[in-house]
N, C-alpha and C positions, 0 to 999 in steps of 0.2 A: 292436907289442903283445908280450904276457908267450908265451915258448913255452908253458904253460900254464897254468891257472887252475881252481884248488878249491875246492870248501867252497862255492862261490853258487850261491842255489839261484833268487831272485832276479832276472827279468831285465831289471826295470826299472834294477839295478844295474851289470848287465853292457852294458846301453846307454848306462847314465850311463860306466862304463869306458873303453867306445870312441870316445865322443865328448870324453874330455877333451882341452884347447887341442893344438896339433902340435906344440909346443916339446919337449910332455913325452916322449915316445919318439926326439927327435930323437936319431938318431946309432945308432940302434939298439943302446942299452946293454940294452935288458932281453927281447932277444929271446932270451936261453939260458936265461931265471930263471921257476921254476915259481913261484906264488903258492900259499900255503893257507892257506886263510879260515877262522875259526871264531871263535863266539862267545864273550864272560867273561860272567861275571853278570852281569845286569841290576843285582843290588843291589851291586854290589861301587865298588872307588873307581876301579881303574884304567880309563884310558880306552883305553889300547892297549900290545899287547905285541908286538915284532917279534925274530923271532932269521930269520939269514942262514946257512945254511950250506954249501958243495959246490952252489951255484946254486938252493938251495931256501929260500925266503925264507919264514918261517908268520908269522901276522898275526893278531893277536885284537881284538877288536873289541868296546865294549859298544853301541856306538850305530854307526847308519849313518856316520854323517859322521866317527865315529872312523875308519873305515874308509879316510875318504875324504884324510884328512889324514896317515894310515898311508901314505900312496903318495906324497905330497909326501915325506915321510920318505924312502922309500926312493927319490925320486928324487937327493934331497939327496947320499944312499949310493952312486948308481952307480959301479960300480966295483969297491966291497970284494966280498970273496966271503966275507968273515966280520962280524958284527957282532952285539949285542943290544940294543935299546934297547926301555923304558917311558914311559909316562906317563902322569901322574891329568889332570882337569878339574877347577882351583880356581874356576872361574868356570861354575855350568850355561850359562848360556845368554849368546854371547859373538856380537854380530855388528856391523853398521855400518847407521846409516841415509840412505839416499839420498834428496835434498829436491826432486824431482817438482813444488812449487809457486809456486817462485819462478823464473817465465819460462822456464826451460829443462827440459821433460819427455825427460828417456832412454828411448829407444825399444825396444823389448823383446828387440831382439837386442842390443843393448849391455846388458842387465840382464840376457840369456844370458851373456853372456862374464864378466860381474862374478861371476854365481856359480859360471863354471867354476873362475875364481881361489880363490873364498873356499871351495871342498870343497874343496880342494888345502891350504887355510889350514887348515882345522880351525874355520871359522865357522859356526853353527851359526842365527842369524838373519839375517835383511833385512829391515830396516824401511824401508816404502814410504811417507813421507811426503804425502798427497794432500787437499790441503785441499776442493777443488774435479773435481780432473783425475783423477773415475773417474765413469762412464755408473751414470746413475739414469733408472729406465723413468720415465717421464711427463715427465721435466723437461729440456725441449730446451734452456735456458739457463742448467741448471748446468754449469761449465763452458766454457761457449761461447765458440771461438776462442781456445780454451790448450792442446789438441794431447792431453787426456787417453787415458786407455783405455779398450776397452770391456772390458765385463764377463770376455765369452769373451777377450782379451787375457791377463785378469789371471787366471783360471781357467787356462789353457795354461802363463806363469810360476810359477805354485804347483805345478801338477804339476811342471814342470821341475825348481824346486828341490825338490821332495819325492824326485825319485830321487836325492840327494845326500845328504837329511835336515835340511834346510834348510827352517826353517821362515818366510816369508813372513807379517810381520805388517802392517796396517793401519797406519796413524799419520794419523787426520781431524780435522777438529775440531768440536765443537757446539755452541760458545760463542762464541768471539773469530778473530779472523784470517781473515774469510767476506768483505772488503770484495768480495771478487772476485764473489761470490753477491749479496748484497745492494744492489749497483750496479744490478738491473735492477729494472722496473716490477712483476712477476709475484712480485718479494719483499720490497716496501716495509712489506705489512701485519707481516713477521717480523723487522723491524728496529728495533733498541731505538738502537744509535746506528751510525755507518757501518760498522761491522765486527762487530756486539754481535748477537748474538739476542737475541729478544724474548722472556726467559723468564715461562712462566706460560699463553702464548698457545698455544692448543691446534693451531695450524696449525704451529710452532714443531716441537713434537712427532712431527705427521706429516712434516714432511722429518726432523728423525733418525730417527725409527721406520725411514725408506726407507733412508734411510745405515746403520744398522746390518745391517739385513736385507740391502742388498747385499754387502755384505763380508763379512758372513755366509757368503753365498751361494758369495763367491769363491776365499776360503781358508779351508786346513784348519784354520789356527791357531787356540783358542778365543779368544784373546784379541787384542783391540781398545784401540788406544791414543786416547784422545778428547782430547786438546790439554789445551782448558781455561786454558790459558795466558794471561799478560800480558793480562789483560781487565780492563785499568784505567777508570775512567769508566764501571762495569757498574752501569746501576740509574738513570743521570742523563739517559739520553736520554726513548725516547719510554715508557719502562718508570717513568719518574717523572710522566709525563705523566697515565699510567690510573690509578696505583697508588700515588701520590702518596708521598713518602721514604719509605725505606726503607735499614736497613744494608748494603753490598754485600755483605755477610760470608753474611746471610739470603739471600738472592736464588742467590749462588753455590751452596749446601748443599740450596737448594732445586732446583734446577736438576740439580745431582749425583743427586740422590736420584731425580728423573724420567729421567734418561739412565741411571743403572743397571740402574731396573727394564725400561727397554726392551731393555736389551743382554741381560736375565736371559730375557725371552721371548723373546729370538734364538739363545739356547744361549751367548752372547759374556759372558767376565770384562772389567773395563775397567780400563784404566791412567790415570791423568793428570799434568798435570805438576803438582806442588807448590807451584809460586811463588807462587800467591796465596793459598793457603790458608795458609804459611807469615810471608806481610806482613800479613795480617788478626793473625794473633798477635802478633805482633813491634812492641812500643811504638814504635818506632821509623820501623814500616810499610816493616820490609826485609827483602827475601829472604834476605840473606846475613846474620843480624842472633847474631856469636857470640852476646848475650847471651840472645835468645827462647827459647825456649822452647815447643812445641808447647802451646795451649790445650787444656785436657782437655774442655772443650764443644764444641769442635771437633774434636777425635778423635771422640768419640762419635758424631758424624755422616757420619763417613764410613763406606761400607760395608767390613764387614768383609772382603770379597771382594778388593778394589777395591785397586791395585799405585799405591802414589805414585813418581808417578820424580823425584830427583834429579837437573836439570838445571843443570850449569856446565862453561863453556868455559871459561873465563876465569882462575878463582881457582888459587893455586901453593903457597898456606898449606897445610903439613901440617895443622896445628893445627884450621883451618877445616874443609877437606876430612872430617879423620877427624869434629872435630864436629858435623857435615850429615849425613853417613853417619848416624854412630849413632843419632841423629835422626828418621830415615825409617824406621829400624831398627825403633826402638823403636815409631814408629806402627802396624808392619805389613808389610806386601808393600813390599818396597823395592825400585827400578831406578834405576840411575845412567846416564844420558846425559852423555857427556863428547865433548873436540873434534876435531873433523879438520877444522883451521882452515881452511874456504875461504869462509867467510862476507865476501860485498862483498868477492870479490878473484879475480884470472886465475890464484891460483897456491893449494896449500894450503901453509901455514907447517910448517913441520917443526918446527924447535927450539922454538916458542911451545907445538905442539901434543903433542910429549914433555914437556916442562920442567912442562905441567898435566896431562896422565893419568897419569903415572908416579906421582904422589903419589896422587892420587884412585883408582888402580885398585889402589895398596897398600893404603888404606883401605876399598875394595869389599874384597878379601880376609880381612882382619883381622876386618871385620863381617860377613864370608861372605854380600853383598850375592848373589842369585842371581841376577841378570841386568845385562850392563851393555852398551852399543855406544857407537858415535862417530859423531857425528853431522856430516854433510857441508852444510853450510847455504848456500843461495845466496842470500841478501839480494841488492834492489837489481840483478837483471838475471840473473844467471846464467850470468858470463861462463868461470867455472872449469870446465874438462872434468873429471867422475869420476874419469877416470883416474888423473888423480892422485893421487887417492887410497889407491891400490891399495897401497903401502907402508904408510900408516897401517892399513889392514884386516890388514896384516901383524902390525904392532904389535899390536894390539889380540887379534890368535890368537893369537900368542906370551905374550903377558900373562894369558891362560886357561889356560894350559898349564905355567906355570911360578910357583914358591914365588920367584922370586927377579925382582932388575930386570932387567931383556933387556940381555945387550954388543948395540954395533951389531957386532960380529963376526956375531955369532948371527944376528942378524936378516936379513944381508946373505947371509947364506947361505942361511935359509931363504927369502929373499924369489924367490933367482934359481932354489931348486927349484919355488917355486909359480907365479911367471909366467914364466922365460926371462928375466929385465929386468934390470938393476942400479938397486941403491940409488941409486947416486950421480945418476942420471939427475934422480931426484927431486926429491934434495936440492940438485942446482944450480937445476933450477926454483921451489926453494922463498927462492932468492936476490933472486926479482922484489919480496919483499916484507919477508925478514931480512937488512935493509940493515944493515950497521955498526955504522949509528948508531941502533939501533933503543933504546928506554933498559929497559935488562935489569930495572928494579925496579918496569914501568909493570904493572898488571894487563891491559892493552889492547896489543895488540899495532895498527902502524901496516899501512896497506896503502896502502905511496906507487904499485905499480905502476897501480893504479885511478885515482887522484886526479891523479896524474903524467901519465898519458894521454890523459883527461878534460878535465881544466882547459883551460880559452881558452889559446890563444898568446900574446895581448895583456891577457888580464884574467884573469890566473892568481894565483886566490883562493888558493894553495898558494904563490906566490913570496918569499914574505916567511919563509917556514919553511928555507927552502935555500940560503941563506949558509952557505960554507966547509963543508961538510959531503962536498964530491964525489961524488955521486951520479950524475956523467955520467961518472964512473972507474970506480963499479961495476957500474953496467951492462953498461961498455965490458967489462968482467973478465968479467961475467956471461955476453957476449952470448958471448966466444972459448969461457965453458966447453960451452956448450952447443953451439957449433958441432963442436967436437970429441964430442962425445956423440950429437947427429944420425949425425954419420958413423959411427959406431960403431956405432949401434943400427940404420942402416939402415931395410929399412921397418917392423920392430920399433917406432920412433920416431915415429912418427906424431903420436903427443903430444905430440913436443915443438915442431913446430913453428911452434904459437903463442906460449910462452916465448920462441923464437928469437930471433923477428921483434918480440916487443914490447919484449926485451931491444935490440934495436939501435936500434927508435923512441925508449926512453927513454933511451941511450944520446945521441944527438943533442937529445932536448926536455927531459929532465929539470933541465938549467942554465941552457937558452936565456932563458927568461924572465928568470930573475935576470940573464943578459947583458945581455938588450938592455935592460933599466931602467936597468943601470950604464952600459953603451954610450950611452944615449938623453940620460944626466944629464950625461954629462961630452961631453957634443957630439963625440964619436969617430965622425967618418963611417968612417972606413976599417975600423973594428972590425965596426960598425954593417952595412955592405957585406959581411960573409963570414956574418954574422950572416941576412940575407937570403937567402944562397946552400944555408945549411942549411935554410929551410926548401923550398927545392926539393925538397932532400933526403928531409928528413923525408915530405913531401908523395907521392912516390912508394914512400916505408916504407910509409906508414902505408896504401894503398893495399892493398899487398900481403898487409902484414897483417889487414885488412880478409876479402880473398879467402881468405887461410888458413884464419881463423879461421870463415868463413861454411862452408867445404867439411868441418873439423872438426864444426861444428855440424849441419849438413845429415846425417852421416856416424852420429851417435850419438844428436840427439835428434828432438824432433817438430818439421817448419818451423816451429809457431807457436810465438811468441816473438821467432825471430829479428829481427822488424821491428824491436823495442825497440833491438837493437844497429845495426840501419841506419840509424836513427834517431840513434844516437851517433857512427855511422862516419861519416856522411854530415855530419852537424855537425861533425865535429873535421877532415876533409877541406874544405869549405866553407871555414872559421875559418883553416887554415893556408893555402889561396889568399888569403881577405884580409888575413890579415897581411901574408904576401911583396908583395902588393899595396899597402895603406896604406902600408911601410915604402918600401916603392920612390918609391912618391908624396911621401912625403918625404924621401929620399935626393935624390931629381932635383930637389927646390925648387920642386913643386908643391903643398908643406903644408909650413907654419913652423911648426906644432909636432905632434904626436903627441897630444892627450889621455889616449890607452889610456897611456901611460907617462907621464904626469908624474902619472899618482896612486899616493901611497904603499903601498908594501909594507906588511900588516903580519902578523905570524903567528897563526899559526892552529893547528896542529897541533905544535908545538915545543916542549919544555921544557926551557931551556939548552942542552944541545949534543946531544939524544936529542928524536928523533921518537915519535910514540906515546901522543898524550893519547886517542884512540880508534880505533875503525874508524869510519872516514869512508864514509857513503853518498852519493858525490860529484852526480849527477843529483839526489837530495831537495834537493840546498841549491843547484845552479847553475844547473837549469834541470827542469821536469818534464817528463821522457820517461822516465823508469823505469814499469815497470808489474810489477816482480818484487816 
């Protein structure tokens, strides 16, 4: 700790102090340095001012979390006994959201540890993404069997992040993406189609009434982000049924206008995402559509209160980017949600997920857009751990903080004052899916490490994609880097050792397929024979990996869920005994031929010599056992 500490008067602050991660005093650099705290203007631009001198370090502060990102700084600094350093906030409100509803819910001590990271960041939001997975009094089956929180949970995290100044927002929804709600008997009457509410219907109402008023309830934040999203087919089910056609465009604006006014007698502003109000415009009926244009009778119906966010992962076009922005600008309250790629994948993408915020969070600035975060998405399972993350949460502060694009110098240094960790750890893990041959002009970035592990042994729907391309090279490359980076990080490392271990599974399965079809076609038993003896191999990898990744999971979110991947482990373990089995059956000439191999390759995911025509949701297309 500091030998001593001024200016707090505060002690929910001087507890949030003591309790930051152990990394941060290791070594006892700051036990000779007096701290002295004082406040700037409330109205002024700067966001903090540090001078160092003769072991007395003063610290000005206009917001809490300035404060708290001030000490990241000067951990950065250990050492000097002189220094000065400033800085504004180009971005007010800069955080990251974490996605709670797709199979894997983080357990609320791991969502402690995330935001002792991000006050250290200079992050100023968490968005709780929870479609379903928070306690509503009356309703014992919202939710049920997906590992949510309760109320006092998510009331206990809000204070936590409020000693920090971290404000914890909501992100539900009341429109579209409920299939998890509407699957049961007790909400058939409020189902317009298997994921849709049934707007108009007055029972409809009373469960958001109850979801706004709980969230309400929960956090300080006034404001509530309500989806709204991708609710295509809104108006066709049982909503055309009573209420006979109708435009979806009507239905939507009608619907907005009844969840406003309940979020307005909750004390709640609401946010939503854009994309359908912006395809109802758009001749074209496209979100991304440069040439639309915002309909002015559709502006008019949204409320004036009411924050449209800009949602894209994906797009890399300056040009697009800045003209989306302006867009949303000109509508009104603007938020741009942008990516921290781990959507349907074990790793988040680094270079895919720079190479698109770097542009998009230059044009939040230029439009002085006042809220932006990144958003961590687990389609399809939930097999990527958070942690990963924690570098792009980096990105994302840095990028609030600064007029200019981040070096990875920069970043790299302030990543290791805010957790203890190295970049590079990251960015080798982020290898399982910036393969090579990833094709640099696709707007989709590929996620072979999912679809790679996944696929049949014998009926690998991806085989015909992985000609000449060596992918069982870079893994091989991948798995050495991370084993030197395990060692390193110690038990610091702890995250990495599901990349480890799926880097050396796909290191042996990621060719195998394409072998044994070419083994199988040119009648090569002897090829065929070593071919066989890898999947023993694999066979006790993928085991291991299995147990890592269950102990990982157990360690940070809620058990439920995990079933969905036992579900997968337990198949892809299954499938590789019958391989080794079938192939042995006919190595020994008790089957003349093979079926699973004499059917053709063909591709799937390939274009010319680059992977990357999308993200593959591998279980939606090979088998249904995803429930994310």
């Amino acid at each position: 700790m500091f030998r001593e500490i001024r200016g707090i008067e505060e002690e929910t602050i001087l507890c949030a102090m003591d309790r930051l991660p152990s990394f941060y005093f290791k070594g006892g650099w700051a036990e000779e340095i007096c701290v002295e705290f004082y406040h700037l203007p409330a109205s002024g631009v700067e966001a903090l001012q540090m001078t160092m001198e003769a072991g007395k370090c003063r610290i000005g502060y206009r917001e809490k979390i300035h404060l708290f990102r001030a000490l990241g700084i000067l951990r950065e600094n250990a050492g000097k006994t002189e220094f000065s350093y400033g800085e504004k906030m180009y971005i007010p409100q800069m955080g990251v959201m974490i996605d709670a509803s797709r199979n894997s819910v983080p357990n609320p001590a791991f969502i402690r540890s995330a935001l002792d990271h991000m006050a250290l960041m200079g992050l100023n939001c968490l968005i709780l993404y929870m479609e379903d997975v928070y306690e509503l009094e009356g309703e014992p089956r919202f939710g049920y069997m997906r590992g949510g929180y309760t109320q006092e949970q998510l009331r206990q995290l809000d204070d936590y992040a409020y000693q920090y100044g971290i404000s914890i927002i909501a992100s539900i929804q009341v429109l579209g993406h409920l299939e998890k709600v509407l699957r049961f008997p007790e909400y058939a009457s409020l189902q317009d189609s298997s994921s849709c509410l049934l707007v108009g219907e007055e029972k409809t109402y009373g469960l958001i009434e109850k979801m706004l008023r709980t969230v309400g309830q929960c956090f300080r934040s006034r404001m509530v982000i309500v989806g709204m999203d991708e609710t295509h087919g809104l108006g066709e089910g049982r909503y055309r049924q009573k209420n006979g056609p109708r435009r979806p465009l009507d239905i939507f604006l009608d619907h907005l206008q009844q969840v406003h006014a309940l979020a307005r007698e909750n004390g709640l502003k609401i946010a939503l995402y854009s994309d359908m109000l912006f395809a109802y415009s758009s001749p074209r009926h496209a979100y991304l559509d440069p040439q639309g244009e915002p309909d002015p009778l559709i502006c008019a119906r949204i409320p004036e209160d009411a924050s449209l966010i800009y949602w894209d992962y994906y797009s890399r076009d300056p040009a697009l980017l800045e003209g989306m922005m302006k867009k949303h600008r000109d509508m009104g309250n603007a938020v741009y949600a942008g990516p921290l790629l781990s959507v349907s994948s074990f790793c988040v993408n680094y270079p895919y997920t720079i190479q698109t915020a770097e542009p998009a969070l230059r044009a939040v600035k230029k439009y002085q857009i006042p809220m932006a975060y990144g958003c961590m998405w687990h389609d399809d399972g939930g097999e990527c751990c958070d942690w990963l993350g924690l570098l792009g949460m980096q990105y994302y502060a840095e990028s609030a903080y600064s007029e200019d694009v981040i070096s990875q110098e920069a970043l790299e240094a302030r990543f290791a004052a805010c957790t203890g960790l190295c970049a590079r750890w990251f960015m080798d893990a982020a290898l399982l899916d910036a393969v090579p041959c990833s094709n640099p002009e696709n707007r989709w970035p590929p996620n072979p490490s999912k679809y790679l592990l996944w696929q049949d042994p014998l009926e690998g729907l991806f085989d015909g994609d992985l000609g000449g391309l060596g992918l069982d090279e870079h893994y091989g490359k991948t798995a050495q880097l991370l084993e030197e980076d395990v060692e390193k990080a110690g038990e610091e490392g702890w995250f990495l050792q599901v990349p480890l271990l799926l880097a050396r599974v796909l290191h042996l399965k990621a060719a195998l397929g394409e072998r044994l079809h070419l083994h199988y076609k040119d009648k090569d038993s002897e090829a065929l024979q070593k071919d066989g003896e890898q999947f023993a191999e694999l066979l006790d990898l993928a085991k291991r990996l299995r147990t890592a990744h269950r102990h990982q999971w157990m360690n940070t979110c809620s058990p439920f869920g995990w079933s969905r991947l036992d579900l997968r482990y337990g198949g892809l373990i299954a499938r590789l005994e019958t391989a080794g089995y079938r192939l042995g059956e006919y190595l020994e000439g008790r089957l003349s031929e093979l079926p699973e191999l004499e059917a053709a390759r063909y591709r799937k995911d390939r274009s010319g010599q680059f992977l990357g025509r999308g993200i593959w949701k591998t279980y939606g297309e090979i088998a249904t056992l995803s429930d994310g």
